[in-house]
Every structure is written in structure tokens, then in C-alpha cells.
C-alpha positions as CSV (number, residue, x, y, z in Angstrom):
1,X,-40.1,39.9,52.3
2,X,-36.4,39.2,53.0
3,X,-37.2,36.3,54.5
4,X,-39.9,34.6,52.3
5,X,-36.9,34.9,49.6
6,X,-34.9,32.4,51.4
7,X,-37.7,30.4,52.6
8,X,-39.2,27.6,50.6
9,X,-40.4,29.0,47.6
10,X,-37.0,30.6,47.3
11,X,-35.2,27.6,47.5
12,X,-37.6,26.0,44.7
13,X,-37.2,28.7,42.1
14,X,-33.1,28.7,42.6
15,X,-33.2,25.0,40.0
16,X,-35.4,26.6,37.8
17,X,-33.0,29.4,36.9
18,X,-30.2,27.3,36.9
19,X,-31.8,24.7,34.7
20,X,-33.0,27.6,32.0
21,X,-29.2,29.1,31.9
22,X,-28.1,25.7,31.6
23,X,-30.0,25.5,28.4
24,X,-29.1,28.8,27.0
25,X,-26.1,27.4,27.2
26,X,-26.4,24.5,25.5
27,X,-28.3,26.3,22.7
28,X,-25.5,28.6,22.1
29,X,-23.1,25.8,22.0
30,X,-25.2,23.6,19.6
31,X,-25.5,26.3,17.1
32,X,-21.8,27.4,17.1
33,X,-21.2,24.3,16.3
34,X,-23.3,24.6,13.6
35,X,-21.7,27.5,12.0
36,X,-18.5,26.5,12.2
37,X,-19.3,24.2,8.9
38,X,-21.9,25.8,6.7
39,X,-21.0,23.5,4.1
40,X,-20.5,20.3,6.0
41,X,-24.0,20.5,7.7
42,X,-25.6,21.4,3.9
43,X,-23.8,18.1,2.9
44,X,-24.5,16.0,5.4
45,X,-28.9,17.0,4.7
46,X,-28.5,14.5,1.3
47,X,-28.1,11.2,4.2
48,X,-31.0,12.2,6.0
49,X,-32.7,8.4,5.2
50,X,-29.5,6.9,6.3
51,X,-30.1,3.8,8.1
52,X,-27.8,0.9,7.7
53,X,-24.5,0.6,9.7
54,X,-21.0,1.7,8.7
55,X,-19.0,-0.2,6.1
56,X,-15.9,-0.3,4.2
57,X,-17.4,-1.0,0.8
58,X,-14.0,-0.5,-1.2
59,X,-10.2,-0.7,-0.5
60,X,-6.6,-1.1,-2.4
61,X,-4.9,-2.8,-3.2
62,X,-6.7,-6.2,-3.1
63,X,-5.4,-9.4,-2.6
64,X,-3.5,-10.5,-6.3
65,X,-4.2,-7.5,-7.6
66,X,-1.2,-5.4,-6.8
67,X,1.2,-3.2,-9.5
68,X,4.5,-3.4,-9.6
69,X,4.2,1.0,-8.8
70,X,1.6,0.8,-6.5
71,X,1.5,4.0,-4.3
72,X,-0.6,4.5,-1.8
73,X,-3.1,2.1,0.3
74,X,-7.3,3.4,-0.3
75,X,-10.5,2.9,1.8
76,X,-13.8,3.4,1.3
77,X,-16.4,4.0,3.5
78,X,-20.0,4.1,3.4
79,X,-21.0,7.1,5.2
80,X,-18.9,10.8,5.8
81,X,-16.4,10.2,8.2
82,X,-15.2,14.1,8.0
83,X,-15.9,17.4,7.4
84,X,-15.3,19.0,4.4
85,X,-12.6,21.5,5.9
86,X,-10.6,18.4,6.6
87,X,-10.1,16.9,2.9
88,X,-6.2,17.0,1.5
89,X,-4.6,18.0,4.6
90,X,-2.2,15.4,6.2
91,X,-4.1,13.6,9.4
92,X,-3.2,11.3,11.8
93,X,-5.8,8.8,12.3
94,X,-5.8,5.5,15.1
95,X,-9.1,4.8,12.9
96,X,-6.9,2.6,10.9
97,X,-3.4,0.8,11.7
98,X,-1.2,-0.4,8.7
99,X,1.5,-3.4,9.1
100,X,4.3,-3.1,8.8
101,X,4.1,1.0,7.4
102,X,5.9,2.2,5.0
103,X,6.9,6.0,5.0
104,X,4.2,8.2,4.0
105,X,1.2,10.3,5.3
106,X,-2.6,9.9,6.0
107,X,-5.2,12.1,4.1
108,X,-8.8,12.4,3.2
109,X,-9.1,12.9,-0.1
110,X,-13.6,13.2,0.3
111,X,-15.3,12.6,3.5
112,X,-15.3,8.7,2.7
113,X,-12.4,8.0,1.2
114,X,-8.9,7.6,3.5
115,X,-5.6,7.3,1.6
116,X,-2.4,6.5,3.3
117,X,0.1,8.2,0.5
118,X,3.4,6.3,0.5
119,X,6.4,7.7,-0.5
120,X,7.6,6.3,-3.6
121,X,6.4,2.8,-4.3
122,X,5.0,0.4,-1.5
123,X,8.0,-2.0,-1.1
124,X,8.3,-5.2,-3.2
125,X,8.5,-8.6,-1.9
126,X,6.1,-7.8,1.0
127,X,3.1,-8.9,3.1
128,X,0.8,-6.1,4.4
129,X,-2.1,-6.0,6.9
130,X,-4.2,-3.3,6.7
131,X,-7.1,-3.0,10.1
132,X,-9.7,-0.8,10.1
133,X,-10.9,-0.3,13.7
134,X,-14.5,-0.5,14.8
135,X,-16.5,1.9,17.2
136,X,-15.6,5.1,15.8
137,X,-18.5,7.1,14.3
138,X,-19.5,8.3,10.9
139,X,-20.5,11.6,11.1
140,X,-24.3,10.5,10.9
141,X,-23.8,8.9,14.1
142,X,-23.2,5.1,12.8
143,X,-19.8,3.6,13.5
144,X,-18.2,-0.6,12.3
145,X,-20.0,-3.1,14.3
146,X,-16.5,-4.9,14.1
147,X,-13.2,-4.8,13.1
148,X,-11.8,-5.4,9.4
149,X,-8.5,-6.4,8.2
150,X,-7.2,-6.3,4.4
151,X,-4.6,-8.6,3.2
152,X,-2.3,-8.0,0.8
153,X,1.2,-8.7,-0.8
154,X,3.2,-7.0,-3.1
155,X,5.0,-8.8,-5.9
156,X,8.0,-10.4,-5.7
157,X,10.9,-10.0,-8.8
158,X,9.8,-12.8,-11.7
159,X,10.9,-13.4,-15.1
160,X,9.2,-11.8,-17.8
161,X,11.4,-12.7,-20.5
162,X,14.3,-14.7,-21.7
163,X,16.5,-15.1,-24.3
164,X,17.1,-16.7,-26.2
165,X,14.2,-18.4,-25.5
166,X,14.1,-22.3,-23.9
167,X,15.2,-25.0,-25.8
168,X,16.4,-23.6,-28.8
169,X,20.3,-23.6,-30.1
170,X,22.5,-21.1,-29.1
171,X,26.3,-20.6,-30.5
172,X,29.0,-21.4,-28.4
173,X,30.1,-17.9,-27.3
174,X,26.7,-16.4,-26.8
175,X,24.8,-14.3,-24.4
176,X,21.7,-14.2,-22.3
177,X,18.9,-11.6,-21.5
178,X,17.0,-12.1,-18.2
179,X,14.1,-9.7,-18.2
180,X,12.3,-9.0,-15.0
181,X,9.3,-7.7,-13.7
182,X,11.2,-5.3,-11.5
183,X,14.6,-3.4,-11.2
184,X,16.7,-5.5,-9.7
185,X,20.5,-4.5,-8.6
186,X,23.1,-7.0,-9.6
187,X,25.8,-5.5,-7.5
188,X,25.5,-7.8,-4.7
189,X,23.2,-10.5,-6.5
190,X,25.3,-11.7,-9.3
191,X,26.1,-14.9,-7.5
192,X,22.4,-16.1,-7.2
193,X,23.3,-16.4,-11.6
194,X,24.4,-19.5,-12.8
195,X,25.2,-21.4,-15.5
196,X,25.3,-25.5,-15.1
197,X,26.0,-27.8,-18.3
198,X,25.6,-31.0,-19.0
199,X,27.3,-33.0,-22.1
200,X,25.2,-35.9,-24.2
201,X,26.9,-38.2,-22.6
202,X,26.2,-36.9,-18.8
203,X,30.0,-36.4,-17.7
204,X,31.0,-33.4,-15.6
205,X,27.1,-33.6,-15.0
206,X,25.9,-30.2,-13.4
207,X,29.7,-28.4,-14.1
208,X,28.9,-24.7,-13.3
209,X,30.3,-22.5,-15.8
210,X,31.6,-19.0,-14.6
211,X,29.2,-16.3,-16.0
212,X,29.9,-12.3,-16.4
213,X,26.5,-10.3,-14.8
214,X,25.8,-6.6,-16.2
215,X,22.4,-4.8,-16.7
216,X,21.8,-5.0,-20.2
217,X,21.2,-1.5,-22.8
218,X,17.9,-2.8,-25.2
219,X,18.3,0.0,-27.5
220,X,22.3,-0.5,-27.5
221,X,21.9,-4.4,-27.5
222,X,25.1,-4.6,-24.9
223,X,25.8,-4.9,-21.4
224,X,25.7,-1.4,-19.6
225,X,27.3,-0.3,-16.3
226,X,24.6,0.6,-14.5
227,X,24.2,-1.5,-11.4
228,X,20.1,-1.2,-11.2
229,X,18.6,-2.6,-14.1
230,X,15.5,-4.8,-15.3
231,X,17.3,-6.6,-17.7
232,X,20.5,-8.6,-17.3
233,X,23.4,-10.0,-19.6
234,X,24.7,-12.8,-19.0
235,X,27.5,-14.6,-21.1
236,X,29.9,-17.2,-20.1
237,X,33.6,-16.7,-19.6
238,X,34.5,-19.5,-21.4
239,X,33.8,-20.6,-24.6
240,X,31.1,-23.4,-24.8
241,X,31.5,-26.8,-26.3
242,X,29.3,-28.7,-28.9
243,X,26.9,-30.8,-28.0
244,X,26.0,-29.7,-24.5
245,X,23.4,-29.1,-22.6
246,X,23.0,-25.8,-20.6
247,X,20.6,-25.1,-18.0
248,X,20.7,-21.2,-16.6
249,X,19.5,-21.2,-12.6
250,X,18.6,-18.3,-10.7
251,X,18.8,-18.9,-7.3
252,X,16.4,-18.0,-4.3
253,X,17.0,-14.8,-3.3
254,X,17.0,-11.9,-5.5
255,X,15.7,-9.2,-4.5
256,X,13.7,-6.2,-6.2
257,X,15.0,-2.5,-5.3
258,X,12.9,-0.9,-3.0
């Protein structure tokens, strides 16, 4: 008897047994990994006629259509990339690579949605590349048949308002308001002001005129001393003469505060 166990029919039933543990196995794995997420796999039943590929359908910022207090960087996917259990937790992610990155944290706020939270404002003056990486899969089992990238820029400081306004007469010892876009700090910028006349007659053609640069107070009406400001006051140190021609230049350069 001994020996018929370790002859030939032995040998033959030894994969068998192996082959059905091997399974049991298996089947205890797959339905741990089951229960680990109730609530994921109840989710997950309303994609059962899923068939098309993985997308990103939605994203922002898009091109020319960035806010001066833009925040955070969004993309939508088609299909569930995560559990449940993962949503509003920072997350590390090589799913998608942002250039250059600004400080801030990863997060999914639902399974499709990915948000790269920045903290503060995304920084002004600035061109981003956002790429979203192919090959990783949904969690139906579809994954980006290629790559993606998002371009985008952020706006640079512009005039929004002047006064007073262009063309019209101004007396000889008045001011000027430069309204921007964005706050801007004058405390290493007030040289990119300047003030050029011109008489009727075109002598001392393009003289520059030596100009005083403060933020200006709107509800005051008067220059402030605050250094960070979206409104600046400019006034000439000297008084002006009649009949002249003055053209205000702001020079390349200035810069919004980050």
C-alpha cells in the first residue's frame, strides 16, 4: 500500500491537491478584497455597460480663461479612478506631473475628479504645463490610450484704469491713478514709471519729468504708504507748464505680487 502511494498514481494526484489549495486561495483573496470596500464595489455596479476608453473630459484652468485668484489646477476623468475611502485625503500621484509646481497638495475630491490645491493663488505672470500620463487604469479596467497635456498661462499685471483718462486736460500740478489688474509692489518698481513731455513746439522733445510713486487710498483719494497696492499715484515733482504734451510710460517689467 505504502508503495502504490508513491508510485504513479501517487505522483498524479500530488497537482491535483496542489492546484485545489491554490484556488482556495485565490478565492479567499478575491473576496477580501471585496470586503475591504462595500461601498466602492456597490458604486462601481452603476458602470457595468462601460465600454469606451478612458478620457479627461474636463480640466482647469483652460487656455484664456484664467482668474486673477485662481487656486487650484482640476481634472476630470471619465471613469472612477479611486475608491471611495480615498476622496479628501492628500495623495501623491505620478498619474499626473505639473510644470513648473507651485506649492500645494494632490486630492480626490470624487473618484473622477483630481485637484492639485495650491497654496494661495497660482503665481501671476506664468506658463504652466499640466500632463496627464497614459497607461494607468480606471478602476473598471480601462486606462488613456495616450498622453495629454494642458496649457495654460496665468495673467500678467495690465491696466484697468487710468486717470484721468487719455487725452483730456489736466492742471499743471496734478496727479495720476494707474489701476491694475493685480497688486503690484512699488517698492522696487517705481522706476519702470515715467513721465515724458513734449511742448507744441517739439523742444526738449521726450524730457522725462521726475515723478513721486505711492499706492494710492480710493476711499481717502491720497497716496498711502503701503508698498503693495493695485492702484498707484503718480504726480510730478515739478510743476508742469502750459501748453505741453505729456505722455505717462510704464515700462516692461512690472511685476504682479505673487
Amino acid at each position: 500500500m505504502g508503495q502504490e502511494g508513491s508510485g504513479p498514481q501517487g505522483n498524479r494526484l500530488m497537482p491535483r491537491n496542489i492546484f485545489s489549495f491554490i484556488c482556495l486561495i485565490l478565492l479567499t483573496l478575491s473576496c477580501q478584497a471585496t470586503l475591504d470596500d462595500p461601498a466602492t464595489e456597490q458604486y462601481l455596479k452603476q458602470y457595468t455597460d462601460q465600454k469606451a476608453p478612458l478620457k479627461v473630459d474636463y480640466y482647469q484652468p483652460e487656455e484664456g480663461k484664467v482668474g486673477i485668484s485662481q487656486n487650484k489646477i482640476v481634472i476630470h476623468f471619465t471613469q472612477p479612478m479611486v475608491p471611495l475611502s480615498a476622496l479628501g485625503e492628500e495623495v501623491t500621484t505620478d498619474l499626473v506631473k505639473i510644470d513648473p509646481l507651485p506649492e500645494g497638495y494632490f486630492k480626490w475630491v470624487n473618484t473622477k475628479t483630481l485637484v492639485y490645491q495650491v497654496k494661495g493663488n497660482l503665481p501671476y505672470s506664468t506658463d504652466f504645463l499640466v500632463k496627464v500620463y497614459s497607461g494607468k487604469p480606471s478602476l473598471l479596467g480601462f486606462a488613456m490610450v495616450k498622453d495629454m497635456s494642458l496649457k495654460f498661462n496665468t495673467p500678467a499685471p495690465t491696466i484697468s484704469t487710468v486717470s484721468p483718462a487719455r487725452n483730456k486736460p489736466i492742471f499743471l500740478d496734478q496727479g495720476f491713478v494707474i489701476g491694475f489688474n493685480q497688486d503690484i509692489d512699488i517698492t522696487s518698481q517705481k522706476s519702470l514709471f515715467t513721465l515724458i513731455h513734449e511742448k507744441y513746439d517739439f523742444s526738449n522733445k521726450g524730457s522725462e519729468i521726475a515723478l513721486e510713486v505711492a499706492c494710492y487710498d480710493a476711499e481717502k483719494r491720497k497716496p498711502s504708504k503701503e508698498s503693495i497696492c493695485k492702484k498707484v499715484w503718480l504726480k510730478p515733482k515739478s510743476k508742469l507748464s502750459k501748453k505741453m504734451n505729456v505722455i505717462l510710460k510704464i515700462l516692461k517689467g512690472v511685476d504682479g505680487v505673487q
